[in-house]
C-alpha positions as CSV (number, residue, x, y, z in Angstrom):
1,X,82.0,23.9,145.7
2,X,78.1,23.4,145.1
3,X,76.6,20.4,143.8
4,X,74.2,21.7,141.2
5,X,73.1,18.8,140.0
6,X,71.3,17.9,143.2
7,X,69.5,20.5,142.7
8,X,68.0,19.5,139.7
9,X,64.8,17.5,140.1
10,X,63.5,18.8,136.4
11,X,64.3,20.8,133.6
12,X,62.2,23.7,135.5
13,X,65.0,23.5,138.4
14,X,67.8,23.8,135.8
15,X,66.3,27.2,134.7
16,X,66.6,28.4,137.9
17,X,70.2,28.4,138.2
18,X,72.3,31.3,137.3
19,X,74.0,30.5,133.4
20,X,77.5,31.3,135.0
21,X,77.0,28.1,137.0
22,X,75.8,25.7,133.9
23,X,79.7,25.1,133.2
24,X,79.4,24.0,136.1
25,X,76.7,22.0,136.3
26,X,77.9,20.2,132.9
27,X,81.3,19.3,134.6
28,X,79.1,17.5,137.5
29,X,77.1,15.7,134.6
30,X,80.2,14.4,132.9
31,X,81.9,13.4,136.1
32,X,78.6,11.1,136.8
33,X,78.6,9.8,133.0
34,X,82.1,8.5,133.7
35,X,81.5,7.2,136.9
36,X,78.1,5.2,136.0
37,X,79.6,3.6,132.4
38,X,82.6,2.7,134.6
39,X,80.6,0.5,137.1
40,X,77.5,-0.2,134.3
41,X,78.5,-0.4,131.3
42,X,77.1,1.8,128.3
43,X,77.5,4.4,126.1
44,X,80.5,6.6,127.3
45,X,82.0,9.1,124.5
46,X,78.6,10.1,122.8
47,X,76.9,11.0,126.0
48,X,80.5,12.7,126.9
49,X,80.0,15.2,123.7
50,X,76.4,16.4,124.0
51,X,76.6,17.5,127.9
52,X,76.5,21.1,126.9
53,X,73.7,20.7,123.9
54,X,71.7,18.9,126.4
55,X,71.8,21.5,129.3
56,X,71.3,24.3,126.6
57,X,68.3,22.3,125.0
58,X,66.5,21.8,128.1
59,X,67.4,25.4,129.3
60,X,65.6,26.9,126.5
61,X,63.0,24.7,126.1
62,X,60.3,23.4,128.2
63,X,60.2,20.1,127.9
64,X,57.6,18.0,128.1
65,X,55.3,20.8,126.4
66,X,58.3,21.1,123.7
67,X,59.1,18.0,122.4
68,X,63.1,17.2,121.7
69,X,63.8,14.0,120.1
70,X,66.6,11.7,120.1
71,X,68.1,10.1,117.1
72,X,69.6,6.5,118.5
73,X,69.1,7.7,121.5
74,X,72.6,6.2,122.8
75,X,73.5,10.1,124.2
76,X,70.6,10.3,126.3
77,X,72.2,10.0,130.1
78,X,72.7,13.7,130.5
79,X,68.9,13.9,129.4
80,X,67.9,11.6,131.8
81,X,69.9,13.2,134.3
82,X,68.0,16.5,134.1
83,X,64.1,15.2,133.6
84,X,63.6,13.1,137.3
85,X,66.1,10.5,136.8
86,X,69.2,11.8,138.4
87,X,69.7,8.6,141.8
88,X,67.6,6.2,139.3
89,X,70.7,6.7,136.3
90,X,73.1,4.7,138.8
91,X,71.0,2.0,137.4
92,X,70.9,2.4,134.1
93,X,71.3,-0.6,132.4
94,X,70.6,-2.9,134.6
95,X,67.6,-5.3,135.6
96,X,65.0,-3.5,136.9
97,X,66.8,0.4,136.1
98,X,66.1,2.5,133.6
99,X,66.5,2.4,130.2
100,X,70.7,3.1,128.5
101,X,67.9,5.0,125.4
102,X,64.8,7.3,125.6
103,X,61.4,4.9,126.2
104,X,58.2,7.1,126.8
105,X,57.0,4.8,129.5
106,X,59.8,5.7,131.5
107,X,59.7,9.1,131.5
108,X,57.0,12.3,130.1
109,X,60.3,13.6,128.9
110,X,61.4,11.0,126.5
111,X,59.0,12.1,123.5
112,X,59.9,8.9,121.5
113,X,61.5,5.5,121.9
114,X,64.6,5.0,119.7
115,X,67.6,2.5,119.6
116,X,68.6,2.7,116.2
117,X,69.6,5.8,113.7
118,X,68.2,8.2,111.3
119,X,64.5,8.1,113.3
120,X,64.3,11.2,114.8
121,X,63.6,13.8,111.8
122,X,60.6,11.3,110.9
123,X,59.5,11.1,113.9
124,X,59.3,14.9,115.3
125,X,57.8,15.8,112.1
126,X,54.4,13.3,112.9
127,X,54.8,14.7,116.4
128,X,54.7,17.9,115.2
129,X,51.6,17.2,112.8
130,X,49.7,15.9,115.4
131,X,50.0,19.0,117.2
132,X,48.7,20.9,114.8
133,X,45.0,18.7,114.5
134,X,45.0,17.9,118.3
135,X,45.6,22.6,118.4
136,X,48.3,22.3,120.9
137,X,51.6,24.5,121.0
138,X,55.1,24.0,121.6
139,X,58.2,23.3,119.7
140,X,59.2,20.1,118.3
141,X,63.2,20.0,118.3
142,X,64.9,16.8,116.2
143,X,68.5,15.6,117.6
144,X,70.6,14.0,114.9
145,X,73.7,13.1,114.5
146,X,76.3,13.7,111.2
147,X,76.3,9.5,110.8
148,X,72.9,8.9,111.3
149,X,72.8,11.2,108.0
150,X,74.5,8.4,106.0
151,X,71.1,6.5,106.5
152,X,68.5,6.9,103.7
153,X,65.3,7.7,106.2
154,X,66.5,10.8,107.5
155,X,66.6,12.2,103.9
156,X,63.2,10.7,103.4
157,X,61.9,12.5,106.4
158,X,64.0,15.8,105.1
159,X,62.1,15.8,101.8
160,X,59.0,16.1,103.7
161,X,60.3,19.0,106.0
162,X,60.1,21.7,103.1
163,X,56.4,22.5,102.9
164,X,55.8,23.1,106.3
165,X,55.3,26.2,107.6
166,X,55.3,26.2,111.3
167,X,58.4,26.4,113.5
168,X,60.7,23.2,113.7
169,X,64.2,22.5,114.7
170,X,66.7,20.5,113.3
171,X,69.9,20.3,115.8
172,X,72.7,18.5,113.6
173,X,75.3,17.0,116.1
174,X,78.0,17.4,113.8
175,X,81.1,15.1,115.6
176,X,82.6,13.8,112.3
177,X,81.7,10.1,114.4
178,X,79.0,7.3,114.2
179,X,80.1,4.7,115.7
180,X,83.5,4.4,114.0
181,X,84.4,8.0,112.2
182,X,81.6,9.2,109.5
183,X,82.3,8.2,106.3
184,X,80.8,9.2,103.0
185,X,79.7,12.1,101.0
186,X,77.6,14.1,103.5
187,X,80.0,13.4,105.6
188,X,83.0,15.5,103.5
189,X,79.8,17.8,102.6
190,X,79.1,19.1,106.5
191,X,82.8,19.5,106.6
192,X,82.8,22.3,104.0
193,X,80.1,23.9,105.2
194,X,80.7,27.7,106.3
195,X,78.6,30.2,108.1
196,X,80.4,31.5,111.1
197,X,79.2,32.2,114.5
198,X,80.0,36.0,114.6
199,X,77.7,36.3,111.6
200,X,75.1,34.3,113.6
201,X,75.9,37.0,116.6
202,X,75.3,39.6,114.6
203,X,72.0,38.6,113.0
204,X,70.7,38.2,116.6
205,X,72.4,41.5,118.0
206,X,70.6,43.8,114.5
207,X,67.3,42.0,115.1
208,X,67.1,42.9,118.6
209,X,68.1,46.2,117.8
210,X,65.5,46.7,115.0
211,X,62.8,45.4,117.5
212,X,63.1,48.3,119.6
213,X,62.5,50.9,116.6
214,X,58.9,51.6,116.1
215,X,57.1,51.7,113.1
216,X,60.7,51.7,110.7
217,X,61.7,48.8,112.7
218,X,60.1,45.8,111.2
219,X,60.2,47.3,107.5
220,X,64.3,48.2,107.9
221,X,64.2,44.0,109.6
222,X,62.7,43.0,106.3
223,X,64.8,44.7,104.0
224,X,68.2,44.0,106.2
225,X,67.2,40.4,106.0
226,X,66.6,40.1,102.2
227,X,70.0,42.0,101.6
228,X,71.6,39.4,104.1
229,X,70.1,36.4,102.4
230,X,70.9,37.3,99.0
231,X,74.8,38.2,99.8
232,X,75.1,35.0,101.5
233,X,73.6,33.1,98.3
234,X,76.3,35.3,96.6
235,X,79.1,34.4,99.1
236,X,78.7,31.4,100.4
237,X,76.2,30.0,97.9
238,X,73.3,28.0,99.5
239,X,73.8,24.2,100.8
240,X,72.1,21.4,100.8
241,X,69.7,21.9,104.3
242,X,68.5,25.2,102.5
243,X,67.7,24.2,99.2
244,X,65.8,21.4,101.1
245,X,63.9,24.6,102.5
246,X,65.6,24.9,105.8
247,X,66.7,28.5,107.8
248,X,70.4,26.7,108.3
249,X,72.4,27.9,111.3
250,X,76.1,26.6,111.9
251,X,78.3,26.2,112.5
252,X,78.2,27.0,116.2
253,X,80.1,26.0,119.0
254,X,78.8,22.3,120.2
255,X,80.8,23.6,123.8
256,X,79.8,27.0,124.1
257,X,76.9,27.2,126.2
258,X,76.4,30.5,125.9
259,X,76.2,30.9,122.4
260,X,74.4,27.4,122.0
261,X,71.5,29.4,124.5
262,X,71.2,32.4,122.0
263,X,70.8,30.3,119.0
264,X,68.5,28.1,120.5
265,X,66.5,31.1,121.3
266,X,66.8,33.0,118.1
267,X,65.4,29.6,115.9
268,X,62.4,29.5,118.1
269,X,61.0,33.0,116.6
270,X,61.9,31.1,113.0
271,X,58.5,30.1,111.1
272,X,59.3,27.0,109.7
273,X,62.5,24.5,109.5
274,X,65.5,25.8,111.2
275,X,68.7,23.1,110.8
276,X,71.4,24.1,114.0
277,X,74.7,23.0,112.9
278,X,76.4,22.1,116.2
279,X,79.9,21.1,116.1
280,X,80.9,18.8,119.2
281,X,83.7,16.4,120.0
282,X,83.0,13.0,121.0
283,X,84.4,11.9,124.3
284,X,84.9,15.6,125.6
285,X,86.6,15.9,129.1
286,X,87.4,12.3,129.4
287,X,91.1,12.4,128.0
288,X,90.9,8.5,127.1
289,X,87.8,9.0,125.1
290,X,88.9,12.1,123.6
291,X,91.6,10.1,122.1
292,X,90.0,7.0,121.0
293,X,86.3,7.9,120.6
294,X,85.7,4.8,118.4
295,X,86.5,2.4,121.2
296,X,85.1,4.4,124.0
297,X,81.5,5.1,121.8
298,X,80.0,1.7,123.9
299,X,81.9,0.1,126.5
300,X,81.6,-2.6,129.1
301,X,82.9,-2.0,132.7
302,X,86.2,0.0,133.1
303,X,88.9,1.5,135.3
304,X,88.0,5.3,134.6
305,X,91.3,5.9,136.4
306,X,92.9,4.2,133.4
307,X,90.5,3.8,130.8
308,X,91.1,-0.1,131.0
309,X,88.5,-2.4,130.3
310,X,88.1,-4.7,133.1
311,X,86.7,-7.9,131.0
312,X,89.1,-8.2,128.1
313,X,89.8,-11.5,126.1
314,X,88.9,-13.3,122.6
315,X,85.4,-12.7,121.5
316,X,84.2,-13.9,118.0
317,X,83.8,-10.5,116.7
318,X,88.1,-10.8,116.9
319,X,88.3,-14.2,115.9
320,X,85.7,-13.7,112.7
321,X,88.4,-10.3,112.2
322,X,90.8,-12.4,112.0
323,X,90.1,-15.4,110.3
324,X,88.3,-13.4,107.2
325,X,92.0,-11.4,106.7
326,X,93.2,-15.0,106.3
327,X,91.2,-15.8,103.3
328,X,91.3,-12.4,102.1
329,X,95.1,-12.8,102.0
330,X,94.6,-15.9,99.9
331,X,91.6,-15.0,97.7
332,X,91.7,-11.3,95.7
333,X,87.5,-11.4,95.4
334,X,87.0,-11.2,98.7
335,X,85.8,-7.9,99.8
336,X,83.8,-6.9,103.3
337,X,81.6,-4.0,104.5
338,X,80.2,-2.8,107.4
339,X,77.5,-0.3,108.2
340,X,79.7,2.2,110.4
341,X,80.8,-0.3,112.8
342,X,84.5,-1.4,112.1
343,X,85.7,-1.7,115.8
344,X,82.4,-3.3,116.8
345,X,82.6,-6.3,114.3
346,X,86.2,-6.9,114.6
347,X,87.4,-5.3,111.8
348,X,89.9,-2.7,112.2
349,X,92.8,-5.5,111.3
350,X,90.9,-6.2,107.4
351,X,90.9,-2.4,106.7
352,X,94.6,-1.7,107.3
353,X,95.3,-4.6,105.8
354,X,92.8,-4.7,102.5
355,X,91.6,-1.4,102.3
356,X,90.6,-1.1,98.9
357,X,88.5,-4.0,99.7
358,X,87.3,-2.5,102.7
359,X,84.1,-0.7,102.5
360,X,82.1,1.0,105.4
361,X,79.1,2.5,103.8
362,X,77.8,4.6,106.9
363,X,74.5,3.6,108.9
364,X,73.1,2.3,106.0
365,X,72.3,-1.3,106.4
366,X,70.0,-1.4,103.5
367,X,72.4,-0.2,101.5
368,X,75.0,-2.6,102.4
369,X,73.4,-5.4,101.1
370,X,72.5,-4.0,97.4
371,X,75.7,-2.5,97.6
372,X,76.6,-6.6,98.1
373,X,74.8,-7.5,95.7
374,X,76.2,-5.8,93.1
375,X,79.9,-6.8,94.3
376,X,78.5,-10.0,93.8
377,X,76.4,-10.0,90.4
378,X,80.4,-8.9,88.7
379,X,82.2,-12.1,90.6
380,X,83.5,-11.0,94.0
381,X,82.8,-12.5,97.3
382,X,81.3,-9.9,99.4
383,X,81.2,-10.4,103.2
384,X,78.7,-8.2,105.2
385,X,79.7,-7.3,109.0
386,X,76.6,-6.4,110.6
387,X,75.1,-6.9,114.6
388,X,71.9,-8.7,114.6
389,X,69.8,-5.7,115.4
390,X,71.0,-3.5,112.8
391,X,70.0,-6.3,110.2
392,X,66.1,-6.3,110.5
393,X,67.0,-2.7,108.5
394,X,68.2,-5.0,105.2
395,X,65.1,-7.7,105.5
396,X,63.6,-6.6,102.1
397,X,67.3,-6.5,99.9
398,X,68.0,-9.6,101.4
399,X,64.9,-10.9,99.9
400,X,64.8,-8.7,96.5
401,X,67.9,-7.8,95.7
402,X,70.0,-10.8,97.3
403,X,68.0,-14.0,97.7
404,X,65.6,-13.6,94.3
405,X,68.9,-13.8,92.2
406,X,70.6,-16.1,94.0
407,X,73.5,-14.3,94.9
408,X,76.6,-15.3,96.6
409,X,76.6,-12.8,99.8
410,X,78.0,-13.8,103.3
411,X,76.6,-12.1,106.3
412,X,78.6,-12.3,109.4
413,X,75.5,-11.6,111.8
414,X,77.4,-10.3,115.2
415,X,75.4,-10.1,118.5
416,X,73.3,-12.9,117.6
417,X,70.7,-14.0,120.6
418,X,70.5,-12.3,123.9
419,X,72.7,-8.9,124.1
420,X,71.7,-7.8,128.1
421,X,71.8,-4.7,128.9
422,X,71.2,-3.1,125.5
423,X,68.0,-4.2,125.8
424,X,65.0,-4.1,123.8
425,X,66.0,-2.2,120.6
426,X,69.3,-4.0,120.2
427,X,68.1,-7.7,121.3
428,X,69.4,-10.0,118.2
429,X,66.5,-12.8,118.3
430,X,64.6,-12.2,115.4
431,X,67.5,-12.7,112.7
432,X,66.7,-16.6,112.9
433,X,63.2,-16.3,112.6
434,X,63.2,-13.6,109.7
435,X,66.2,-14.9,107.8
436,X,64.9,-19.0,108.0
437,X,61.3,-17.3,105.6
438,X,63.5,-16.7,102.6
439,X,64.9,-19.8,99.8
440,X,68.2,-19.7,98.9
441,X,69.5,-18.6,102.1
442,X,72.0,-20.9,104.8
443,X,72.6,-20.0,108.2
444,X,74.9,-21.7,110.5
445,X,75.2,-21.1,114.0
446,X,78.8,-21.5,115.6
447,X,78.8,-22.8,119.4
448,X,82.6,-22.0,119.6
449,X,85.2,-20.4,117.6
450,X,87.0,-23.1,116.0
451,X,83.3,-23.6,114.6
452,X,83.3,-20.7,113.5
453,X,86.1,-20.5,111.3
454,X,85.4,-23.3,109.7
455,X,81.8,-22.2,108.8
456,X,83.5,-19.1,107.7
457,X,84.8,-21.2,104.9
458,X,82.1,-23.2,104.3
459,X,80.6,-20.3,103.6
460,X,82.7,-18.5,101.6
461,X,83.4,-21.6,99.0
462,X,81.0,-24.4,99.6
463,X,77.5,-22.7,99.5
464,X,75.4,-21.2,96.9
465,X,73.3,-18.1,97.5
466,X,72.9,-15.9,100.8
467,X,75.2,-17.3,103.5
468,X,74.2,-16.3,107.3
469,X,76.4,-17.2,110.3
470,X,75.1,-16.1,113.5
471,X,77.6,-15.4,117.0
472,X,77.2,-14.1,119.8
473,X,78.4,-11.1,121.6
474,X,81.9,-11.8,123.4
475,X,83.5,-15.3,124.2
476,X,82.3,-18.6,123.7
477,X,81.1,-20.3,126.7
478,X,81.6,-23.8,128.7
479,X,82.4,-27.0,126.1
480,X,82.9,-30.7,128.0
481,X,86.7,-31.6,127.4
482,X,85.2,-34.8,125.7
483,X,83.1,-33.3,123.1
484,X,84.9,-33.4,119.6
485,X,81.7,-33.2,117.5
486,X,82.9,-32.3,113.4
487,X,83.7,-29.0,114.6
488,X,81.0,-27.1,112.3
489,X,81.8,-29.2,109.3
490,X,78.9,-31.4,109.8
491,X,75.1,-30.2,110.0
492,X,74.5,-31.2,113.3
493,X,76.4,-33.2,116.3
494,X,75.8,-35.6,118.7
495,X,76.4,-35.5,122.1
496,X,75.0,-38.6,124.1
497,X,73.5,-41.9,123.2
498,X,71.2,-42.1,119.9
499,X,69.3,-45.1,121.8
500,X,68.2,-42.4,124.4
501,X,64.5,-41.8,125.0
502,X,64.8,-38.0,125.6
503,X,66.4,-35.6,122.9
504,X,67.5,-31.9,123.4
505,X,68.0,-30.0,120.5
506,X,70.1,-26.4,120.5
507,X,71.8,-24.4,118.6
508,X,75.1,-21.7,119.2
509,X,75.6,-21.3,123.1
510,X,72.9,-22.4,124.3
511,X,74.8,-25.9,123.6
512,X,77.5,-25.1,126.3
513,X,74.4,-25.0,128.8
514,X,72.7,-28.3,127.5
515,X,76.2,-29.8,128.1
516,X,75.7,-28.1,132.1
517,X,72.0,-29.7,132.4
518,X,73.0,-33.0,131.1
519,X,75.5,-33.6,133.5
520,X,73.5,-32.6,136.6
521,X,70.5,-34.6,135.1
522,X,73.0,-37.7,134.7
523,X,73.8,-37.3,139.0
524,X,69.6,-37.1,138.8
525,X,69.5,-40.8,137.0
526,X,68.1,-39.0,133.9
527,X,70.0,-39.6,130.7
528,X,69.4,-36.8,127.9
529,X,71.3,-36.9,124.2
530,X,72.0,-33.7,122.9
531,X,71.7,-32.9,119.3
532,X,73.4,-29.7,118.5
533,X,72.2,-27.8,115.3
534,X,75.5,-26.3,113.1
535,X,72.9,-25.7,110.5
536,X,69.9,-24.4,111.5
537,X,68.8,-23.8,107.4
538,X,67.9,-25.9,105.6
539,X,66.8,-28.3,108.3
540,X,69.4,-31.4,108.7
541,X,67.1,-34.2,107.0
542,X,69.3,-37.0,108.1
543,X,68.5,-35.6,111.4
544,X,64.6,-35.6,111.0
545,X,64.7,-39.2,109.8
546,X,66.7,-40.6,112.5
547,X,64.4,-39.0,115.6
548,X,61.6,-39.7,113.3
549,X,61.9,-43.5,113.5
550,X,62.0,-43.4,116.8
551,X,59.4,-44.7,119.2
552,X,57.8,-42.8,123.0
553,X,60.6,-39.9,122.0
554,X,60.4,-36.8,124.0
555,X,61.9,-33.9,122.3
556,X,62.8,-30.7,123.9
557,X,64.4,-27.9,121.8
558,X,65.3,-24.7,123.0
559,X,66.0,-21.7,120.9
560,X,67.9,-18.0,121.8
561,X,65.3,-16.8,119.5
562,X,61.8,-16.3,118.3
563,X,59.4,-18.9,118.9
564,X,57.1,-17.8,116.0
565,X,58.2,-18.9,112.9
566,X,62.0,-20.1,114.1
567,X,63.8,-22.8,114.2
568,X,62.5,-24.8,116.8
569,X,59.0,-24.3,115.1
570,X,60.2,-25.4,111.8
571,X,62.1,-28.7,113.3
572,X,58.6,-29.6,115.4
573,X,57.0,-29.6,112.5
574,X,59.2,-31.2,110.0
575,X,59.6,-34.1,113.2
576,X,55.6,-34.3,113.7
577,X,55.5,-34.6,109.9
578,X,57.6,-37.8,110.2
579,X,56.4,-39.3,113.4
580,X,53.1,-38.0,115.0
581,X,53.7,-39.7,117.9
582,X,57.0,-37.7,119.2
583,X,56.4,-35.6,122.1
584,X,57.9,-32.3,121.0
585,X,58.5,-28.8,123.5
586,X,59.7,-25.8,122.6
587,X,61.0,-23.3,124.4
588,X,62.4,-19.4,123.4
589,X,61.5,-15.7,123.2
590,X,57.5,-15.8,123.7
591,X,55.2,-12.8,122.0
592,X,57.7,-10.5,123.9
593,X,60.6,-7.8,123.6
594,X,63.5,-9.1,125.8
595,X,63.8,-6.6,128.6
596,X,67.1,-5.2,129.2
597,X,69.2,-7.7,131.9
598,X,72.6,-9.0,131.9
599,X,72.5,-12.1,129.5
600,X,72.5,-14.5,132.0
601,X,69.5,-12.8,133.7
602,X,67.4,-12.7,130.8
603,X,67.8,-17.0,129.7
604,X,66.9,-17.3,133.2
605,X,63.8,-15.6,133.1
606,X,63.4,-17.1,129.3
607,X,63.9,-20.7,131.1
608,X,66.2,-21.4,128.6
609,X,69.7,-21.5,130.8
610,X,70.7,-24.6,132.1
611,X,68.1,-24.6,135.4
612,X,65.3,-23.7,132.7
613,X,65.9,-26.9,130.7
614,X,66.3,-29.3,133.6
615,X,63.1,-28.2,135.1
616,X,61.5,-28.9,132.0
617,X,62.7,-32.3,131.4
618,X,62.0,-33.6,135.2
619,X,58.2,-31.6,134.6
620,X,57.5,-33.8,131.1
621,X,59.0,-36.8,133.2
């Protein structure tokens, strides 16, 4: 049997092959997919469904003239695969490789950078509008998924589509998924929505036909098409994309190459906004992610023999699951949401369990938190599930909506700190930095997970206002069998001798590899105390007071975070403030996005693991 994919060196090569061998060709795209995200890591069932969109997109369209747009980007491998990048995809992901999402200076093919949802309708539109003043042709085609629809830009960028008059396409990867299954209104809506395919046949079929008759032709076209459009209003009525002034399509075949070719080729001839309603099933021809698409949407290394994870164990995002079913048991006011990620953030347990107080609201972090809000304005305790990343999206309810009245909101911040091989879109170091601007706001940052359950209740029951705790992704890491500490209770611990002359201050994990430097700086002859942060807002003043009476005090603090405006900042100044004569370092994230690494990788190159901070003690020494 041929290898066609081999052949493929651009999307020029894969219009060179015959269509009866594109099946083909998209079996030998998924086998890779399957094969990479086994040894890599990644995105596995969303690049799994789009394989036959993405062959039929690029067959039709000439990319990088036409520009096709990803929305999150996270079904992008099968792009990459067919624009140049076919032997550099076995490194996706890792140090060095390319990118797991479209960046446009990777590739001339990737049009623009995404990471996160509901992007792409805004952003083909400007593309498209810059066209137009810089006079330069080709299509513009948008990618977006039915979840990315439950987030509020992609209606702001539809409201804008309407008045243009110029062709753009609108392909709506309709999978009934985000990350966990669509939920909402729109996503009942696209459910109900009926045109089928054979009509769409037709259409194409009569046009072709009427082409070929002079003179009556394009008169009889006209008048075939205003007969069609006004017994569809009568028959199906019109929907939403074409009241919003769209030529709607759909639904078609997601798997059909063929037909996914001719309708792709019949909306280029459209003058203005054409929405393709593309039905596709997440996971497709992997029988394990066909099954369970939620868990196989972004997974670490597996046995694609199996479908086992190889790396399995607690993480926080189980043990926050957990622990917050516990209260919830206990306390009827208690209610959590999460913005389309209920496996992700531990939560599939809490909405069995609780499900009327169980509320996913769809990619709509912004939402979430006004949502929150108003849980919490009427006397409930509202818990928000969110990854770091996806937060920056809710900075301004936070503020307005949240902070301002001093409401009672818990945000469980998952992915906090370094991520890896996500990379830069989906690095969680800002949250700290962002979150530590606004009054009436706590965060606490759990090193381990006993911590963290505590916090959680601190939280919950001992704090006014917005409540932040911060975790990392996965397990917690190294803690010296001698450490007790107050287990979270307390604002900050000590670990080491107060009369010491050198101080280390940390926060979250990066404790666990304090606790590494300070025993190999010990076997040096150089004693460090650690003090480890539980609450990194408000700053601990007891803790400012003590260092700040100090005398010749070196202070080192390093931070899984920003340096601008985080924590580390705010402590240096609060300590110079006391005592102008302490020595203070700081080390983090620089003026930088964290390139995409494994996590150990990237602290390294931040010289904030456990080799980072010795060689910045014995260099101040």
């Amino acid at each position: 049997m041929k290898n066609f994919l081999d052949k493929i060196e651009s999307p020029n090569d894969l219009k060179k092959l015959d269509k009866k061998n594109l099946t083909h060709l998209c079996k030998e795209i998924r086998q890779n997919i399957i094969e990479i995200v086994s040894k890599n890591g990644g995105h596995l069932a969303s690049n799994l469904g789009v394989v036959e969109l993405t062959v039929a997109m690029h067959y039709v369209f000439d990319s990088p003239k036409d520009k096709i747009v990803l929305d999150v980007g996270h079904q992008c491998y099968a792009h990459k695969m067919l624009t140049g990048r076919r032997d550099s995809i076995k490194n996706i992901r890792k140090s060095g490789g390319i990118s797991g999402f479209p960046k446009c200076d990777e590739s001339i093919h990737d049009a623009f950078g995404t990471g996160h949802s509901s992007t792409s309708i805004s952003a083909a539109l400007g593309i498209l509008e810059a066209k137009k003043l810089h006079g330069r042709s080709g299509h513009v085609i948008a990618l977006i998924g039915d979840g990315a629809l439950s987030g509020g830009l992609s209606y702001e960028a539809i409201n804008n589509v309407g008045r243009i008059k110029e062709n753009f396409i609108v392909i709506l990867n309709d999978n009934k998924m985000s990350i966990s299954e669509s939920v909402g209104s729109m996503a009942y809506y696209l459910s109900q929505i009926r045109v089928r395919y054979p009509y769409i046949k037709t259409k194409i079929i009569v046009k072709q036909i009427l082409k070929k008759i002079p003179f009556v032709g394009e008169n009889a076209k006209n008048f075939l098409l205003n007969a069609k459009t006004n017994l569809r209003k009568f028959i199906y009525h019109k929907n939403f994309f074409e009241d919003m002034g769209f030529t709607y399509y759909g639904h078609v075949d997601g798997h059909d190459l063929n037909g996914l070719i001719r309708v792709l080729c019949v909306a280029k001839q459209v003058n203005g906004p054409v929405l393709i309603h593309v039905n596709t099933q997440k996971g497709r021809g992997y029988f394990f992610a066909e099954n369970d698409p939620d868990l196989f949407h972004g997974m670490p290394k597996f046995d694609a023999r199996t479908g086992q994870e190889i790396s399995t164990g607690e993480s926080f995002s189980s043990v926050f699951g957990e622990e917050i079913c516990k209260f919830a048991k206990k306390d009827s006011r208690i209610c959590v949401i999460t913005a389309a990620m209920k496996s992700g953030t531990g939560l599939e347990k809490f909405s069995n369990k609780f499900p009327e107080r169980f509320f996913d609201v769809g990619i709509a972090e912004s939402h979430a938190v006004t949502f929150a809000a108003g849980l919490a304005i009427e006397g409930m305790l509202p818990v928000f599930a969110v990854y770091s990343s996806f937060l920056q999206r809710s900075y301004d309810q936070i503020i307005h909506d949240a902070a301002i009245q001093n409401l009672k909101i818990v945000i469980a911040i998952d992915r906090a700190g370094v991520v890896g091989e996500d990379g830069k879109t989906h690095q969680g170091v800002f949250d700290s930095s962002f979150l530590s601007t606004i009054p009436n706001v706590t965060i606490f940052a759990p090193s381990f997970f006993e911590e963290l359950k505590n916090m959680l209740k601190i939280s919950l029951y001992n704090c006014e206002g917005v409540v932040a705790i911060r975790y990392p992704k996965k397990s917690q890491w190294y803690k010296p069998k001698d450490f007790l500490g107050s287990c979270g209770c307390e604002p900050f611990d000590v670990w080491g001798d107060l009369n010491c002359k050198i101080f280390v201050i940390v926060y979250g994990r990066l404790f666990s590899l304090a606790c590494l430097a300070r025993e190999k700086l010990s076997k040096k002859g150089v004693e460090i105390c650690i003090i480890k942060l539980n609450t990194i807002k408000p700053a601990p003043k007891s803790l400012i007071k003590i260092l700040g009476e100090k005398e010749d005090l070196l202070v080192f603090f390093f931070e899984e975070g920003m340096l601008r405006g985080g924590v580390g900042e705010h402590i240096g100044l609060l300590l110079l403030q006391e005592n102008s004569g302490i020595k203070f370092h700081l080390k983090g994230v620089g003026d930088e996005f964290v390139e995409q690494a494994s996590v150990n990788e990237s602290l390294k190159k931040l010289e904030i693991d456990e080799d980072g901070m010795i060689a910045s003690i014995l260099s101040c020494l």
